[in-house]
N, C-alpha and C positions, 0 to 999 in steps of 0.2 A: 424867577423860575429856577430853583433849585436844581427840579431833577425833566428833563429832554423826554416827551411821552414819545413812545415808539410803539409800533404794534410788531413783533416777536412770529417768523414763521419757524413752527416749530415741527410740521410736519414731515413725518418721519426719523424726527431728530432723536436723540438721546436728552432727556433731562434727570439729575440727580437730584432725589427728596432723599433728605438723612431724616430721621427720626421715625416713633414709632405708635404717636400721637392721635386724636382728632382733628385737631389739627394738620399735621400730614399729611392725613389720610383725604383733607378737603386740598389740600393743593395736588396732591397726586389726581386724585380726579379730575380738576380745573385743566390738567396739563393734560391730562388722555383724552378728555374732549377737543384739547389743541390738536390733535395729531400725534402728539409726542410719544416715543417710545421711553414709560419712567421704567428708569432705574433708583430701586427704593434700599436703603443699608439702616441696620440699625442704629450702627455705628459706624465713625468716620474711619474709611481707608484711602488713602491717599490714589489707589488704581481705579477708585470707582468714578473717580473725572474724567478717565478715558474718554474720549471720545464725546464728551457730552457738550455741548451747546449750552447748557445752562444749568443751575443748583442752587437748591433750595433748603433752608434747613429749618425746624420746627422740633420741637418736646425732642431733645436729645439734653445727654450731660454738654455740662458749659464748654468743657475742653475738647469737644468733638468738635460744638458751633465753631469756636474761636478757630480748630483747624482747618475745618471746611474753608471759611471764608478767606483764610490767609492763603491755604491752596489754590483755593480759587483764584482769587485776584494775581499770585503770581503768574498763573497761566494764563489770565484773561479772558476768563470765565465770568461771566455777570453772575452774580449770587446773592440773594435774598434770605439773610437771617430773620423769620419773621419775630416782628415787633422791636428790633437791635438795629435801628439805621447807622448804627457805627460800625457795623461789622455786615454791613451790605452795601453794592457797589448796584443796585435798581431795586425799589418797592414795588410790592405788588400792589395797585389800587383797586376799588372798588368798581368791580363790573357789570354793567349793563348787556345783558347776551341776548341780542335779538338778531340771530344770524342769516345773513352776514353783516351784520349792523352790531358793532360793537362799540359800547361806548364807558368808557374807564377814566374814574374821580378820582386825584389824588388828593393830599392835602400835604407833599412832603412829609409823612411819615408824622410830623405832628399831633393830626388829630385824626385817626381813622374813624374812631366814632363818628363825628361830621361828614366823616366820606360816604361811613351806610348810612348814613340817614339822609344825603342828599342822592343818591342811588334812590333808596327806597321811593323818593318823590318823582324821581325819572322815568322810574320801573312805570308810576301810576300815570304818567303824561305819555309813553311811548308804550301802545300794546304792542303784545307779543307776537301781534299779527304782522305788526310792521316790515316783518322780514320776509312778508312774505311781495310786498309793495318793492324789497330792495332788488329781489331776486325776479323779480316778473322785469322790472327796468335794465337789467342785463341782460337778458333775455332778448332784449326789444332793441337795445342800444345800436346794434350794426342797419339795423336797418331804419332808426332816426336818422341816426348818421348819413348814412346814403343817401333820402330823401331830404335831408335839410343839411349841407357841409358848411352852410356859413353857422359861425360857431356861436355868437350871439343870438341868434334866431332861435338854431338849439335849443341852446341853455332858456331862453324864454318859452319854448314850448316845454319845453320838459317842467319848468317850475310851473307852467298850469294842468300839464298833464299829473301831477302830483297834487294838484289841488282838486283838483275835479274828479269827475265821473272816473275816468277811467283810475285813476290813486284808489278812490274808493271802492272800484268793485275788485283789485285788485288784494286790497287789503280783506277783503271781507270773504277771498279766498271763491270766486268766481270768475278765473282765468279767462274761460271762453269769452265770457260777453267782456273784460278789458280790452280781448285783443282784437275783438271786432269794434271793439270802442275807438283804439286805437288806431284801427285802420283807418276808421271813416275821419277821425281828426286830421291824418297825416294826408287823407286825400283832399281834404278842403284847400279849396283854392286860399283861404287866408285867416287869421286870429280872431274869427267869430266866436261866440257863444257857443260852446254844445251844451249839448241837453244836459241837466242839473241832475238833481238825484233826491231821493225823499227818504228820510229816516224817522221810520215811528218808535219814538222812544219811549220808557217809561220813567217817570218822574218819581215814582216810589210814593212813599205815603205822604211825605211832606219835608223831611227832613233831609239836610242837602249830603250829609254826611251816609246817607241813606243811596246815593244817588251810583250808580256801577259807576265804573273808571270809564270806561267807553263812551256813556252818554257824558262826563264830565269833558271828556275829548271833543264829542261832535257838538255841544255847547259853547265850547271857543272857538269853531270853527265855521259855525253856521252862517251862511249871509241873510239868512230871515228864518223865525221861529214862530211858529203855531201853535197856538197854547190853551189847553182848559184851563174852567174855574178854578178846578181842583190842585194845579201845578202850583206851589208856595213861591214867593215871593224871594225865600233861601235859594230855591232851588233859581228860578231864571237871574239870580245875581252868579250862576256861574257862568252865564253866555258871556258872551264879546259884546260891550259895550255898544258897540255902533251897529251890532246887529239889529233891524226891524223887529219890534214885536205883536202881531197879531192874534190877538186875542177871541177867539169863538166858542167859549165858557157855553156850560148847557145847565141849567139846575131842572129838575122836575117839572115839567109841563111851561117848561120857558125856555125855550133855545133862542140863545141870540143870534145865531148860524146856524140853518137847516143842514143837515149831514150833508145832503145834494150838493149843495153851495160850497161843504167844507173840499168835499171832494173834489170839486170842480176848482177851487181855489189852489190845491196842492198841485194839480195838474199844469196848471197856469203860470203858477211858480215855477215846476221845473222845466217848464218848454222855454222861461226865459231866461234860462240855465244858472238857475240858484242852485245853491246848497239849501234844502229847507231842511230844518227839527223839526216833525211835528209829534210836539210834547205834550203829554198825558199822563194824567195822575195814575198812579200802580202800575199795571202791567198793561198796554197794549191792546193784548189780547183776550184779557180777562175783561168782560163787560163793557169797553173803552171803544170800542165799535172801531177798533183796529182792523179786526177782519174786513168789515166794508170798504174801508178805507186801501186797502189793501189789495182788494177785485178790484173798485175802481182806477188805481192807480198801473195793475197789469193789464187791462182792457185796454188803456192807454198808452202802452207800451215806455211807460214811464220806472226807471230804475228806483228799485227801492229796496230799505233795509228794515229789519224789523229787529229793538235791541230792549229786550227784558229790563222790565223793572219788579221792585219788592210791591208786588199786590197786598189788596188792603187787609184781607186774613192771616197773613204772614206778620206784616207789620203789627198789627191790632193784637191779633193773639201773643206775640211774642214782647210787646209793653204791658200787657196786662199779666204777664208768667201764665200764658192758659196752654195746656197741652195740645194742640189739635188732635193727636194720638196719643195714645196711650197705652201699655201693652192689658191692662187691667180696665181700659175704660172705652176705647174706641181705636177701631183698626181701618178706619174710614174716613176720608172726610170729602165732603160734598159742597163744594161752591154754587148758589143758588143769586138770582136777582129776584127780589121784593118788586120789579115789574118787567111788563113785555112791552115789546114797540107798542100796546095799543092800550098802557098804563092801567092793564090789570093783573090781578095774583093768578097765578097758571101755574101752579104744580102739584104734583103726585101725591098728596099728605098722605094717606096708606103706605104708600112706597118708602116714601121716606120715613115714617116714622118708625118703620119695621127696620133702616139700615141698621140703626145701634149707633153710631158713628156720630163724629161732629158736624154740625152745617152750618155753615157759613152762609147769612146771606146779605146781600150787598143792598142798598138803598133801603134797607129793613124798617127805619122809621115810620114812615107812613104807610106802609103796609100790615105794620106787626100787629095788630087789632083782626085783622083777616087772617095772618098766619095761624096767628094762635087761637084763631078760632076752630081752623081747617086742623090743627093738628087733634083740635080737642074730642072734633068732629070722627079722627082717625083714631083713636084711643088712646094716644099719648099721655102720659102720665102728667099733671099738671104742676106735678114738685119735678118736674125734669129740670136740673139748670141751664141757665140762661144767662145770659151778658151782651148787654148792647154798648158798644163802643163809642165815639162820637168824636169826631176829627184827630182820627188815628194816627200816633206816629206824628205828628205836631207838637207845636210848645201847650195848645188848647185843649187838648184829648181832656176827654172826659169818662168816666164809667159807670155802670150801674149794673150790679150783680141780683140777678135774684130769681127764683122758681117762676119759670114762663108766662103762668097763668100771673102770679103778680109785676111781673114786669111787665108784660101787657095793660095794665090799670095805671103804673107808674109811671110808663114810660112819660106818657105826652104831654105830662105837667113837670118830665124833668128835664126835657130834651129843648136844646136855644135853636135849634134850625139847620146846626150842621151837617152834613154829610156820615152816617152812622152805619155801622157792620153789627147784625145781629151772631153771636153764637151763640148754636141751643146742643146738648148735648152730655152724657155722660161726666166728658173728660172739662167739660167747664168748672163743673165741683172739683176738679184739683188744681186749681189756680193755685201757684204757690205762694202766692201770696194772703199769709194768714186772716182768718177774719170776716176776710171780705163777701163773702158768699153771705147770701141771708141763710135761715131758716126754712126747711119746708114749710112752704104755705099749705094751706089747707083748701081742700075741692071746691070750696066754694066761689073764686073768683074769677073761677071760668062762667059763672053766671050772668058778671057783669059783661060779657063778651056776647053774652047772646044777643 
């Protein structure tokens, strides 16, 4: 270990930036969010060390750095020439600022590139939230202390109270219910279980790379996950190995797990104070019967978080290059489900065919014979473009472009069974991707619909 890391109070201090750079002008910031009072020169003068605590040099001529640093070090000034370890007596490393959680990669001046880009990996393992988890724990500290003085005990509650419920609602920036969390842990007569916590996450469309930094966190940290059909195989290879996996997959008129049940099951998990994921294709709350999910679990008085993922119109449109808007083609766009709890088509065709806008509908395969009937019914134009998508956002995606009325005749001799997003709309015709769009069809194939 070359260089002794040290963390630097800097506030209210005087610190010198020579230079007049980019550069600079980023460590002059770095050090005002320290506390520090900078003092900034163009150029080197030997009085401008007065008083300073520390100096920093960047984009100046060579003979300023070389003096700064020599001035420095006679006085005993710590001074960082950046990117010159020979003419610096401390580097700046690579910072992690999740305050008051600070966490700074060196590499001995070596290789800073390797330092941002092990940073950049940190940044995506520790949300920003985190500090907000540091700062609720010192908060709390005096009066752990109090109620628990043998110091191993402690330290043992506190690394589950950072694992559990009350870390997490603390993180998730719901102070009150941590600290009533925390009350009731510190009142328990001994190291029970408290109650768990439930996280509805979205698994996005299939693609693990696809998945927010968040849920990649509550993934490795989950002590059981709860999974649709829909969640890829990518995606639950980011959990923690030895995590349980429950699976209550629903395809179209075959649930393997009644909602009732699923509900009842998350509920049960967290009374035996697990950490559960329960992971779901796209969003949550888009179609995913998150919201129910989500009464039953406040009814229960069961803690819980809800953490976005990329829904299937998002993902779909944006692998096929399809505009959802458009300023020339649609200023709308409408998410629809192809059924209702009671597995038929139930919507506005009038209304919607008058938006203008894109719609997106979800589960559109086996219903798009009915859609396009309803829309044909509503005077929709029959060359309207159309695009059905089919296991979006996967290695499997598939596509078929073409005027409603013919995509409706084509679909069902072209579709293998997967899970499909219809887009009908103006702004489908400007797929940027050349070609691909049929021809206007011609009126007649709305016949075969009748």
């Amino acid at each position: 270990m070359r260089h002794f890391p040290i963390f630097l109070d800097l506030t209210g201090r005087t610190a010198l930036v020579l230079g007049t750079g980019a550069v600079a002008l980023r460590k002059e910031a770095a050090l005002a969010r320290a506390g520090a009072h900078v003092r900034r020169l163009p150029r080197f003068a030997a009085d401008g060390l007065d008083g300073a605590a520390l100096a920093i040099g960047a984009d100046a001529p060579e003979a300023d750095l070389v003096a700064l640093s020599e001035a420095a070090r006679a006085r005993g000034i710590p001074v960082n020439i950046v990117d010159r370890p020979a003419l610096s007596s401390f580097i700046m490393p690579a910072i992690v600022d999740r305050d008051p959680i600070t966490i700074a990669i060196g590499s001995g001046a070596s290789a800073p590139v390797l330092a941002r880009q092990l940073r950049a990996r940190i940044e995506a393992l520790i949300p920003p939230a985190f500090g907000r988890l540091s700062a609720f724990l010192d908060t709390a500290k005096a009066e752990i202390r109090r109620r628990l003085p043998d110091l191993a005990a402690r330290r043992r509650f506190i690394e589950r109270l950072i694992a559990g419920r009350v870390g997490e609602l603390a993180v998730a920036g719901r102070e009150a219910e941590a600290r009533a969390a925390l009350a009731r842990d510190l009142a328990a007569p001994g190291p029970g279980p408290s109650p768990g916590m439930v996280f509805l996450v979205g698994a996005g469309p299939g693609a693990a790379d696809l998945v927010t930094l968040r849920a990649q966190r509550l993934l490795g940290e989950a002590d059981v996950i709860v999974h649709d059909r829909l969640v890829s195989d990518d995606v639950l290879d980011l959990a923690r190995r030895d995590a349980p996996r429950i699976f209550v997959g629903k395809a179209r008129a075959n649930h393997c797990l009644p909602q009732a049940e699923i509900n009842a099951l998350l509920i049960r998990l967290a009374r035996a104070g697990k950490k559960v994921v329960r992971l779901k294709g796209g969003d949550p709350f888009i179609f995913g019967r998150g919201g129910e999910e989500a009464e039953a679990l406040a009814a229960a008085g069961i803690a819980f978080e809800v953490v976005p993922g990329v829904t299937a119109a998002l993902a779909c449109a944006a692998s096929a290059q399809i505009p959802l808007t458009h300023r020339d083609a649609a200023r709308s766009v409408t998410l629809l489900t192809g059924h209702t709890q009671a597995g038929t088509v139930d919507l506005d065709f009038p209304t919607l065919a008058r938006l203008g806008g894109t719609l997106a509908i979800y589960m559109g395969i086996a219903a798009l014979a009915r859609v396009a009937a309803g829309f044909h019914e509503a005077g929709l134009a029959p060359e309207t473009p159309a695009a059905l998508i089919e296991r979006g956002g996967t290695r499997d995606e598939r596509r078929i472009f073409a005027p409603l009325a013919e995509l409706a005749v084509r679909a069902p001799a072209w579709s293998t069974g997967g899970p499909a997003l219809l887009l009908i709309g103006p702004a489908v015709g400007r797929a940027a991707i050349p070609g691909i769009l049929t021809k206007a069809a011609p009126a007649e194939p709305w016949a075969s619909l009748a």
